[in-house]
PAMARMI-833768 format. One record per residue: residue in one letter; x negated, y, z negated of N, C-alpha, C in turn; residue number from 1. Coordinates in Angstrom, 2 decimals. Layout:
N
['a',[X,Y,Z],[X,Y,Z],[X,Y,Z],NUM];
...
# end
This chain:
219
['x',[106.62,-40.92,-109.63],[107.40,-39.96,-110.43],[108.78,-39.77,-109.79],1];
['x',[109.60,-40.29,-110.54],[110.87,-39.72,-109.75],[111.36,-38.69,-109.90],2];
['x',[112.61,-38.04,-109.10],[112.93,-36.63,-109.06],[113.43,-36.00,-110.47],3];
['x',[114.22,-36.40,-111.15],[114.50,-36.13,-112.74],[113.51,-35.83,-113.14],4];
['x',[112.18,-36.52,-113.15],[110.70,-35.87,-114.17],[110.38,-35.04,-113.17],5];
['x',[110.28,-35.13,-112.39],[109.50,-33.57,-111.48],[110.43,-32.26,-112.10],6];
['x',[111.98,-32.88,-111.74],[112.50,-31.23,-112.24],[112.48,-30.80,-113.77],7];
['x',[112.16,-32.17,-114.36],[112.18,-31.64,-116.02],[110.35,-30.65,-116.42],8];
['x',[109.82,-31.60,-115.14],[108.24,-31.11,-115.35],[107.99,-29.07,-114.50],9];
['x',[108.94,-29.20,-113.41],[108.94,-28.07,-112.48],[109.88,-26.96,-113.95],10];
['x',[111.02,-27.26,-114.67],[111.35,-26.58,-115.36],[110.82,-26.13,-117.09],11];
['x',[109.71,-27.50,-116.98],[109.11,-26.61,-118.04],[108.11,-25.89,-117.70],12];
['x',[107.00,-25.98,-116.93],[106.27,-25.05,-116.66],[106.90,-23.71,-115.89],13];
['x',[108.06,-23.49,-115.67],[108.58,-22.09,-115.15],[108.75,-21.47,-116.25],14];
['x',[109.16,-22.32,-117.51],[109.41,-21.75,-118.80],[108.38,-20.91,-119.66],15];
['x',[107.29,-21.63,-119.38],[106.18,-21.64,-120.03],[105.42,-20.51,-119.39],16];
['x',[105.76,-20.25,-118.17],[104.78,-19.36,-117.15],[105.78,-17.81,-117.29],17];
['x',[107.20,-17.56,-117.12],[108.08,-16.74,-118.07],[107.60,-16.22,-119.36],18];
['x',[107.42,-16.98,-119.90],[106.68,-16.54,-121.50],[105.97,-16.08,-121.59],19];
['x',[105.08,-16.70,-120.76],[104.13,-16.36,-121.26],[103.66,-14.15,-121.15],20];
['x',[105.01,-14.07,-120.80],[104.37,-12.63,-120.73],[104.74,-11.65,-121.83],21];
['x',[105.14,-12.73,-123.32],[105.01,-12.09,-124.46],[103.74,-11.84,-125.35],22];
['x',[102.72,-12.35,-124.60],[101.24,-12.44,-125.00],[100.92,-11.20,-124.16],23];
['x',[100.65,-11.06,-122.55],[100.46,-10.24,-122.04],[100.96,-10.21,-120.55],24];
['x',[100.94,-8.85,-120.03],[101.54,-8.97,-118.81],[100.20,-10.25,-117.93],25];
['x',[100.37,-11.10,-117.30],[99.64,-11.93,-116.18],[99.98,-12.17,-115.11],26];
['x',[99.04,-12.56,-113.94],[99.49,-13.13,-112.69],[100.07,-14.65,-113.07],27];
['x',[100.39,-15.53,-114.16],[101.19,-16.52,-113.70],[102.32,-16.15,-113.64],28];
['x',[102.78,-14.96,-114.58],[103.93,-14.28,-115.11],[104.32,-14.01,-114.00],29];
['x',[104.04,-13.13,-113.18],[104.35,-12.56,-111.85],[104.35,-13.53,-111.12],30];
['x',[103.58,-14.06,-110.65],[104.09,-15.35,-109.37],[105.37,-16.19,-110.12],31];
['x',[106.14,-16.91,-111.16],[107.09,-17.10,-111.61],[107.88,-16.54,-111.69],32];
['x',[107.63,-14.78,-111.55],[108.90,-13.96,-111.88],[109.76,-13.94,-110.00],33];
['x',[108.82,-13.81,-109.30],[108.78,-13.26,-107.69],[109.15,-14.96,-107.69],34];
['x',[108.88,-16.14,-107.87],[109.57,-16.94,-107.24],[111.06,-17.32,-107.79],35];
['x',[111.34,-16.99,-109.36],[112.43,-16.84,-109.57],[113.42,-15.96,-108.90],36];
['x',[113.07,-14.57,-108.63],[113.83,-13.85,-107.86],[113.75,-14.12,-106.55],37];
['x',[113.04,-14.92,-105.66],[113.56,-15.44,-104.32],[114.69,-16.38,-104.37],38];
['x',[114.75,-17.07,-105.29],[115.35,-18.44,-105.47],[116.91,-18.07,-105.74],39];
['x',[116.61,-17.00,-106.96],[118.31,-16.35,-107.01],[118.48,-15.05,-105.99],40];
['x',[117.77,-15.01,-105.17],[118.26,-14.24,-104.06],[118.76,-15.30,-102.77],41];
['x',[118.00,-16.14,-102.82],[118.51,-17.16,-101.99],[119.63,-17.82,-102.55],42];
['x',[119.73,-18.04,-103.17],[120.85,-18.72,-103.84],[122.36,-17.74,-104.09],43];
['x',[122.01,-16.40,-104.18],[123.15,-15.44,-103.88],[123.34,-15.18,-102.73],44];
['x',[122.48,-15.52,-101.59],[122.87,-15.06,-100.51],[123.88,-16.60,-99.77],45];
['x',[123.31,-17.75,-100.15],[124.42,-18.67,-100.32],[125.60,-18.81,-100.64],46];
['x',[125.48,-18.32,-101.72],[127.25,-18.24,-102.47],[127.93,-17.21,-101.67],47];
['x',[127.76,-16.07,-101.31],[128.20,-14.88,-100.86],[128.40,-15.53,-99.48],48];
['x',[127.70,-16.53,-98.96],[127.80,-17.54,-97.55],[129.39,-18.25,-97.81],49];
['x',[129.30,-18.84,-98.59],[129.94,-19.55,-98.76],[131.62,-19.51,-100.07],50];
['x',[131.33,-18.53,-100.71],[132.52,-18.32,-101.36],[133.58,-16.83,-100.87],51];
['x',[132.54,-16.16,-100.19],[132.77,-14.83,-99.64],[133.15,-14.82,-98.49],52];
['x',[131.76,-15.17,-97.16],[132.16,-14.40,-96.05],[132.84,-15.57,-94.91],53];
['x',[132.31,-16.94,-95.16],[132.83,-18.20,-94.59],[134.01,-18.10,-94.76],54];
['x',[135.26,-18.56,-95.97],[136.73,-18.42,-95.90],[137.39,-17.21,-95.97],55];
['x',[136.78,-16.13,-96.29],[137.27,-14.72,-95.94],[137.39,-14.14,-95.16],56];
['x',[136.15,-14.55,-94.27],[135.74,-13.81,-92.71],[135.86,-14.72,-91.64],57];
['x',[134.81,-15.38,-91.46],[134.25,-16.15,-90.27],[135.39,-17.35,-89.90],58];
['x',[135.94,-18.02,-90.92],[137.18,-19.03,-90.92],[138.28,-17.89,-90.28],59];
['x',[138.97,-17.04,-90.89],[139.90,-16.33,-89.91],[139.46,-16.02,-88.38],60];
['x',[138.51,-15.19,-88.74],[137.76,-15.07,-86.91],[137.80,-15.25,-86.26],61];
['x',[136.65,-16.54,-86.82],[136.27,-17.09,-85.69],[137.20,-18.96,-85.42],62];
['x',[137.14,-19.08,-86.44],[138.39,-20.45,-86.59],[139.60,-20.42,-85.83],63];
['x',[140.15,-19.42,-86.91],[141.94,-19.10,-86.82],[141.89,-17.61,-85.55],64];
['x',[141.32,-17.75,-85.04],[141.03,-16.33,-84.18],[142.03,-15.27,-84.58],65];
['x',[141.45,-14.54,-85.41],[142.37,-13.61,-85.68],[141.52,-12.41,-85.84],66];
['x',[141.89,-11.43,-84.39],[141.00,-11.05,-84.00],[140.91,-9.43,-84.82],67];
['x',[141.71,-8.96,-85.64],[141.93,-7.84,-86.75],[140.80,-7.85,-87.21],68];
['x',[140.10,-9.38,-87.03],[138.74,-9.27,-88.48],[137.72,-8.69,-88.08],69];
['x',[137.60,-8.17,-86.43],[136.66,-7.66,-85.71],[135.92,-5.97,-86.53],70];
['x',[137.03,-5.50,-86.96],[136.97,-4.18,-87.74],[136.05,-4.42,-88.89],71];
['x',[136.27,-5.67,-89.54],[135.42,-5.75,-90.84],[134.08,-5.81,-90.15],72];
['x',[133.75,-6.60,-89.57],[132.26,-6.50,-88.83],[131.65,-5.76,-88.46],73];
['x',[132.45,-4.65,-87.75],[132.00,-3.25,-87.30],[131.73,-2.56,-88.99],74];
['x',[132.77,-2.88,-89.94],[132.24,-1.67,-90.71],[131.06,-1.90,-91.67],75];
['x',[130.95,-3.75,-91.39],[130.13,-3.94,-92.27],[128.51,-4.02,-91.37],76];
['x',[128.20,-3.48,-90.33],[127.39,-3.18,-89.34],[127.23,-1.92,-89.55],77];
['x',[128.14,-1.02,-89.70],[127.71,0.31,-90.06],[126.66,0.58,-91.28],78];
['x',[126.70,0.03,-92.38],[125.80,-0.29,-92.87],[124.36,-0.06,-92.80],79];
['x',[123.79,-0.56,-91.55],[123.12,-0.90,-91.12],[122.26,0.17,-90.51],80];
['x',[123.09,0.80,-90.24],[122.50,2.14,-89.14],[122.05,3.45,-89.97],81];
['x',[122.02,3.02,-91.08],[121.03,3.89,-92.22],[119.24,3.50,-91.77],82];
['x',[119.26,3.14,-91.14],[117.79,2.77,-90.74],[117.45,3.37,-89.30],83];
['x',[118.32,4.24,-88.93],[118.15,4.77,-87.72],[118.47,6.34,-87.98],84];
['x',[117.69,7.29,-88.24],[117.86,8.25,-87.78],[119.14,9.17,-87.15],85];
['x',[119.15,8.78,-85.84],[120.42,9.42,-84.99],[121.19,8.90,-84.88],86];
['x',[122.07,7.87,-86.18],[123.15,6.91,-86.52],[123.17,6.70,-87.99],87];
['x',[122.53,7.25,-88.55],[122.44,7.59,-90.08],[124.08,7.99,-90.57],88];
['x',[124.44,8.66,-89.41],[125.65,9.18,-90.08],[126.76,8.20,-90.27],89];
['x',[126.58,7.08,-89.32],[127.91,6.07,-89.15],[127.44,5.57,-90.80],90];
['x',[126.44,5.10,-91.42],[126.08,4.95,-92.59],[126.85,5.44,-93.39],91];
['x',[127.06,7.05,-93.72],[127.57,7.80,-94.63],[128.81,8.05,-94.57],92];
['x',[129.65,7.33,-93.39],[131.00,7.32,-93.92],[131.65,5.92,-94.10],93];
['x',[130.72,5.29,-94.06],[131.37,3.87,-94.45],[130.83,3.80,-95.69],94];
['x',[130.12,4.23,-96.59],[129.40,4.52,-97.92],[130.46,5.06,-98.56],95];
['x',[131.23,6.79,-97.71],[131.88,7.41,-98.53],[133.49,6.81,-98.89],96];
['x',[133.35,6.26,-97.47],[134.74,5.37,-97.29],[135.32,4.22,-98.69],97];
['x',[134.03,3.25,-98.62],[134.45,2.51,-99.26],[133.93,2.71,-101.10],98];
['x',[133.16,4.58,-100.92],[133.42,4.60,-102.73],[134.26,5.50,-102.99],99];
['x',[135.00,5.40,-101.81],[136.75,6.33,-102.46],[137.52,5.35,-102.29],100];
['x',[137.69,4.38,-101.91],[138.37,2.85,-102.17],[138.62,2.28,-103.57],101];
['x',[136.75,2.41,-104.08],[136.33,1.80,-105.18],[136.72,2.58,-106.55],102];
['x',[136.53,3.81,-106.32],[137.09,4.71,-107.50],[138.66,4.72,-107.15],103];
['x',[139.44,4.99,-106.49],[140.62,4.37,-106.42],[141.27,3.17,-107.65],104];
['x',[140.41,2.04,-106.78],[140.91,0.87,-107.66],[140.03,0.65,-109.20],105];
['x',[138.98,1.42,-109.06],[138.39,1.54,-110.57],[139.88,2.35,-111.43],106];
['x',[140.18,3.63,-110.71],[140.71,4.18,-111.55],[142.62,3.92,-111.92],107];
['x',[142.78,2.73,-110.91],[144.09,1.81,-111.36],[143.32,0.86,-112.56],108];
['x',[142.63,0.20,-112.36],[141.96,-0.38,-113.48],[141.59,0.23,-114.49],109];
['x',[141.31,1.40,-114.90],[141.32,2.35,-116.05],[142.63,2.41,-116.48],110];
['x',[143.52,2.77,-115.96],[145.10,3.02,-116.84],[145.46,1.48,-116.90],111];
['x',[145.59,0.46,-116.40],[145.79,-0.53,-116.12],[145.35,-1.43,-117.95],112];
['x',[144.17,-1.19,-117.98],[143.34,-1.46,-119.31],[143.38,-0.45,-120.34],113];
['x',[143.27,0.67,-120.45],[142.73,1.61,-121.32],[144.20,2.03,-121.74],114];
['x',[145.46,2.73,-120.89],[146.32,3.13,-121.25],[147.25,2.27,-122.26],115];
['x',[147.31,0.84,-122.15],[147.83,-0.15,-123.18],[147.08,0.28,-124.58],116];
['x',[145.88,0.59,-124.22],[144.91,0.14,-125.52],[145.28,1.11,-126.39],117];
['x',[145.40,2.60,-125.75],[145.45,4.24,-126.22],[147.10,4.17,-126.46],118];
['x',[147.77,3.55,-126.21],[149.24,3.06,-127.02],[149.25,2.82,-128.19],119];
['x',[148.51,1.35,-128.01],[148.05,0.18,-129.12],[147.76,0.97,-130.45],120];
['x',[146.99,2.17,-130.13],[146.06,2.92,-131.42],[146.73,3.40,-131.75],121];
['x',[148.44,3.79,-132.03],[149.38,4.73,-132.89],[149.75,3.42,-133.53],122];
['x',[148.82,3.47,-134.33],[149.78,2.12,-135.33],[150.44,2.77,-136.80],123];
['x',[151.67,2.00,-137.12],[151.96,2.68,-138.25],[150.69,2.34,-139.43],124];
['x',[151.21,3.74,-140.39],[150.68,3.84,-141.68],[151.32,2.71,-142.79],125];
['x',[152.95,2.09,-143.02],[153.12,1.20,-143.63],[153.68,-0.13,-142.72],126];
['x',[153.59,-1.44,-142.97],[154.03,-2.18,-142.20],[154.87,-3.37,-143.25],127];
['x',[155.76,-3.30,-143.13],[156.67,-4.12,-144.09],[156.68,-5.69,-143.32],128];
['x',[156.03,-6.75,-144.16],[155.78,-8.38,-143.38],[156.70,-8.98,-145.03],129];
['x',[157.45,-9.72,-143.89],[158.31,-10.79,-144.60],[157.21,-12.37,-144.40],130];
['x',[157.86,-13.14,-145.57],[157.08,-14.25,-145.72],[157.95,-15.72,-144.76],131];
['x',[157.54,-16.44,-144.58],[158.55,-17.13,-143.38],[160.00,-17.45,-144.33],132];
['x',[159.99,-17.60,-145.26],[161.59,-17.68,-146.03],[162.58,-16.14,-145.84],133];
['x',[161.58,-15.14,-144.92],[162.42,-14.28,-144.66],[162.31,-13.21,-146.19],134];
['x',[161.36,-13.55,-147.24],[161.41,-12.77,-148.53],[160.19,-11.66,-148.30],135];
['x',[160.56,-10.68,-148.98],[159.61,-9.54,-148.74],[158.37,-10.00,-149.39],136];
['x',[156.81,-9.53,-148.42],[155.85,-10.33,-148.92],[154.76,-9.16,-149.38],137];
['x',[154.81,-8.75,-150.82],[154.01,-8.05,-151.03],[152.51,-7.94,-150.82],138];
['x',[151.53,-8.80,-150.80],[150.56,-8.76,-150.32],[150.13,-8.91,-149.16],139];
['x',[150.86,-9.31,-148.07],[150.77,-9.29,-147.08],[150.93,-8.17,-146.57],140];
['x',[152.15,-7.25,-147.26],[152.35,-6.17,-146.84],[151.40,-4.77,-146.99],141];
['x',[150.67,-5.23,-148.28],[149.31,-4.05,-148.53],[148.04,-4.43,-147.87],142];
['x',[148.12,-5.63,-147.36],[147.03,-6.07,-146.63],[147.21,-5.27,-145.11],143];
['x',[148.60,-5.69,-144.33],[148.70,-5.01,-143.22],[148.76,-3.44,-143.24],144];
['x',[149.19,-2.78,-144.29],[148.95,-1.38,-144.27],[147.52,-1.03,-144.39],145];
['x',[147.09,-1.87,-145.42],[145.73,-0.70,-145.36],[144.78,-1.30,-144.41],146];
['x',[145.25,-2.26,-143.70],[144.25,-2.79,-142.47],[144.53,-1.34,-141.29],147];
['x',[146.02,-0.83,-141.46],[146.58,0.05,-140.43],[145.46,1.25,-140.55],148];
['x',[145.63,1.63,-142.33],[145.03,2.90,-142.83],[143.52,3.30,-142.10],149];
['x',[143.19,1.87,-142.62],[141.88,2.11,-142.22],[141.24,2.29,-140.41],150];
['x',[142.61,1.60,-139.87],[142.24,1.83,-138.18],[142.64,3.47,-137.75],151];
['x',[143.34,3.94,-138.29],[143.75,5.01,-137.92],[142.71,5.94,-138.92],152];
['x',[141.94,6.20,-139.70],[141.20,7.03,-140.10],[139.82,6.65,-139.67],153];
['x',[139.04,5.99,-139.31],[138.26,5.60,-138.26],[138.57,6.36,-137.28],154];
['x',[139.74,6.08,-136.44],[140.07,6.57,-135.22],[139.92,8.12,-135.17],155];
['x',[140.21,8.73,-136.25],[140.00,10.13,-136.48],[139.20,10.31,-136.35],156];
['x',[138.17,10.12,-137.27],[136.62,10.42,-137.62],[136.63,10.49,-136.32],157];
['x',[136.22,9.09,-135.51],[135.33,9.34,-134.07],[135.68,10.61,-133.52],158];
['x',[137.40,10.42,-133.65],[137.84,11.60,-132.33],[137.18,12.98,-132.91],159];
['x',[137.13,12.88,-133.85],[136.55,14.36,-134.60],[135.39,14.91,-133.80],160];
['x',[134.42,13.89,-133.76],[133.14,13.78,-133.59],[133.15,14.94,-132.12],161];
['x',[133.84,14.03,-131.37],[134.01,14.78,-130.11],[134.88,15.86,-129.72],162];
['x',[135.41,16.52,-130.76],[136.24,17.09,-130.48],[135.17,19.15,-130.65],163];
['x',[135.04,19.39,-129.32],[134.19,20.50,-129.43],[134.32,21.67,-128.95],164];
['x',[135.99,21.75,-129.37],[136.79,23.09,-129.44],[136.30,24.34,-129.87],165];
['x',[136.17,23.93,-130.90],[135.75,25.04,-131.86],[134.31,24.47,-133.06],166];
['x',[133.77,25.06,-133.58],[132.20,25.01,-134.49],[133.30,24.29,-135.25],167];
['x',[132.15,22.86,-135.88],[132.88,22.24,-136.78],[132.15,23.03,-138.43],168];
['x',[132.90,24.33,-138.49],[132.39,24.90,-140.02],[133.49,24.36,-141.00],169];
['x',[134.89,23.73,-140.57],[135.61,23.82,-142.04],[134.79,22.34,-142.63],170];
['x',[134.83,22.14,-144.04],[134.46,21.08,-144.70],[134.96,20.00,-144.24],171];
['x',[136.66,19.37,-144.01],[137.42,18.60,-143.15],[137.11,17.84,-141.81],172];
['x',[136.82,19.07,-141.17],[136.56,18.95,-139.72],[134.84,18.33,-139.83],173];
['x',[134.28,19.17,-140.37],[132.71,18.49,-140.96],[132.29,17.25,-141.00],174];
['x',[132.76,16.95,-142.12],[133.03,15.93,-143.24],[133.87,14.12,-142.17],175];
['x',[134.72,14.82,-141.39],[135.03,13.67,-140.27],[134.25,13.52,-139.29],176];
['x',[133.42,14.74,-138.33],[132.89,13.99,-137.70],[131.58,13.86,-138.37],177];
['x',[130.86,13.69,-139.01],[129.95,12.98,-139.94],[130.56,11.70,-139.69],178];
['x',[131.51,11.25,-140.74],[131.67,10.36,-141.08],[131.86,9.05,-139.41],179];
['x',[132.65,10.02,-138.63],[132.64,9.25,-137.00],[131.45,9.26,-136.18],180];
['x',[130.24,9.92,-136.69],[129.37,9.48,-136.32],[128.55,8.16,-136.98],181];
['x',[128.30,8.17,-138.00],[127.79,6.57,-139.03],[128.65,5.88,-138.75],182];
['x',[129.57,5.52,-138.09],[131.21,4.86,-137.76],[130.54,4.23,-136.75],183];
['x',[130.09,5.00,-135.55],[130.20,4.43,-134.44],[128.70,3.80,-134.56],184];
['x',[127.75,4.60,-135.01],[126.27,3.96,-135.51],[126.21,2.54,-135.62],185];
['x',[127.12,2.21,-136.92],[127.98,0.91,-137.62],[128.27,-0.20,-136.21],186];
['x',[129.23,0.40,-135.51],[129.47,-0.21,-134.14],[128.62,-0.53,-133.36],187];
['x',[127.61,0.66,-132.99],[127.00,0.16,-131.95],[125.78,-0.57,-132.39],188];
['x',[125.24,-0.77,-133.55],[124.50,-1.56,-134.05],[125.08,-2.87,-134.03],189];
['x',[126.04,-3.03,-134.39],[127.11,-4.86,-134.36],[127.03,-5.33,-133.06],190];
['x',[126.89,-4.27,-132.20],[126.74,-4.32,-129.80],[125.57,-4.89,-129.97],191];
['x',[124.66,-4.24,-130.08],[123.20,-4.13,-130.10],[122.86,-5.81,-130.78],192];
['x',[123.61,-6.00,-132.12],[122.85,-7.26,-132.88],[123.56,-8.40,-132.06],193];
['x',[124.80,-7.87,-131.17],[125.34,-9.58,-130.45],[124.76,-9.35,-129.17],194];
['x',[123.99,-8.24,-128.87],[123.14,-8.87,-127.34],[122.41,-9.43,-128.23],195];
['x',[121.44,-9.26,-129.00],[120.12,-9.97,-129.51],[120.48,-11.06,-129.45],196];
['x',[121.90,-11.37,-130.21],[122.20,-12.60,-130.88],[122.22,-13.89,-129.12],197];
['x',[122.99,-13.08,-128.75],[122.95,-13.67,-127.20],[121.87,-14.44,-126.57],198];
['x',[120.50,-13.11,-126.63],[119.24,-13.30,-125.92],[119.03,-14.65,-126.61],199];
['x',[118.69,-14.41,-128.03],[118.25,-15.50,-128.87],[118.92,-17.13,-128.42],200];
['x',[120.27,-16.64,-128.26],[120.91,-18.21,-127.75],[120.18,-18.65,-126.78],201];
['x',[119.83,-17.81,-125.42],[119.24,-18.10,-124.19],[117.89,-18.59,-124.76],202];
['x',[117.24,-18.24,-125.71],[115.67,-18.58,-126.21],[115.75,-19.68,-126.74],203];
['x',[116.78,-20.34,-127.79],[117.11,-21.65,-128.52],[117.14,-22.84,-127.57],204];
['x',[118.25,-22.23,-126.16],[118.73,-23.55,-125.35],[117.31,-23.50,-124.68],205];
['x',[116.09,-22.67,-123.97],[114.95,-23.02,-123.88],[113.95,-23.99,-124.70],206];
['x',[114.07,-23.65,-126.04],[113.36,-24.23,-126.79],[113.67,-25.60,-126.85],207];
['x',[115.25,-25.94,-126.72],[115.72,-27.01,-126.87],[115.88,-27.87,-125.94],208];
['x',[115.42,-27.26,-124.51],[115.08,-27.92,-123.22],[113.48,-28.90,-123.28],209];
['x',[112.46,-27.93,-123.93],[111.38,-27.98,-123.81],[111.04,-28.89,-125.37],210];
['x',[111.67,-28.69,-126.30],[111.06,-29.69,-127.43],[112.28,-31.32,-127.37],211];
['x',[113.31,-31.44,-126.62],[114.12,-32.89,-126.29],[113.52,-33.34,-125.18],212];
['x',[113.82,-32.66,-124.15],[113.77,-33.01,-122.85],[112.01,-33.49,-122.22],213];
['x',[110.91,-32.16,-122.62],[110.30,-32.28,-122.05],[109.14,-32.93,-122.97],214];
['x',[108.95,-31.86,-123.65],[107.73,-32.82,-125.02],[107.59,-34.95,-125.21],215];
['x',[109.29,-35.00,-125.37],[109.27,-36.71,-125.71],[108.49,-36.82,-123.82],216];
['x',[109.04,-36.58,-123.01],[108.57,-37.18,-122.06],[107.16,-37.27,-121.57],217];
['x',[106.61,-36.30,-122.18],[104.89,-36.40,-122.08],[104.42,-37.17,-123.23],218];
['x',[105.13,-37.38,-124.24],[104.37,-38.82,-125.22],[105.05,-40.13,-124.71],219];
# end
């Protein structure tokens, strides 16, 4: 047997032993699941070897001796001392340290992304589009308005929804966030049907591993 059929034979029965835990939970299920997760734990602890701490770290270091990098080691050793009792604490400020770093640069990355977007959403109500001869293009032009109309009264509704100033008793105020709630319903159902749609892809390229690849090779 050469190595190509072993791995086509080793990858269909992982497939098959995976699955099988839509029938019921089993021990093949579990011994496949626990050796899958060694494999991508080993295999992340590789990459993180090798795309991470090798040319980031250990190449300056210990290579290019550059001996600044000594600090990263210490802090990434601190770490560590969550398993000790009477050093627990060096733990909790390299924890707190580096998630006031992280919210930091999360929260440049929030205006960074979000503030363009919360621009973006004052779009006009009419939008006048010329046709490339430079002539005024009437349907183009009721197309881009009421594409506008409709983004900006959406946009209401939702904001309505949340807006919890005051009891929503007038009919208006009502009547929008209603409507921004079935809005976002609408939305998050379209989220919801493109993970499925996703999963399903991941289930097809299985199927399509196991009825090309592996089936012809056992007849």
């Amino acid at each position: 047997m050469s190595w190509e059929t072993a791995v086509l034979w080793i990858g269909a029965f992982s497939t098959l032993a995976l699955y099988s835990v839509l029938y019921k939970e089993n021990p093949v299920y579990r011994v496949a699941e626990h050796v899958f997760l060694g494999i991508a734990t080993g295999y992340g602890l590789f990459v993180v070897w090798k795309d991470v701490l090798y040319p980031m770290w250990y190449k300056p270091f210990i290579v290019e001796r550059q001996w600044a990098w000594i600090f990263a080691l210490v802090a990434g050793l601190m770490y560590y001392t969550v398993y000790s009792k009477k050093l627990a604490w060096m733990s909790r400020v390299i924890m707190t340290t580096m998630m006031g770093l992280a919210a930091g640069l999360a929260f440049r990355e929030f205006f960074g992304a979000w503030v363009p977007q919360i621009g973006k959403s004052f779009k006009p109500l009419y939008v006048s589009v010329n046709n490339e001869a430079g002539q005024f293009d009437l349907a183009q032009t009721i197309i881009s308005s009421a594409t506008n109309i409709i983004f900006v009264a959406v946009l209401i509704c939702v904001m309505a929804y949340f807006f919890f100033s005051f009891e929503h008793k007038n009919r208006v105020a009502k009547g929008s966030a209603y409507m921004g709630r079935w809005l976002m319903m609408i939305c998050f159902g379209a989220m919801f049907g493109s993970t499925i749609m996703a999963r399903m892809s991941l289930f097809i390229g299985r199927l399509d591993f196991l009825f090309r690849d592996w089936i012809p090779l056992i007849k």
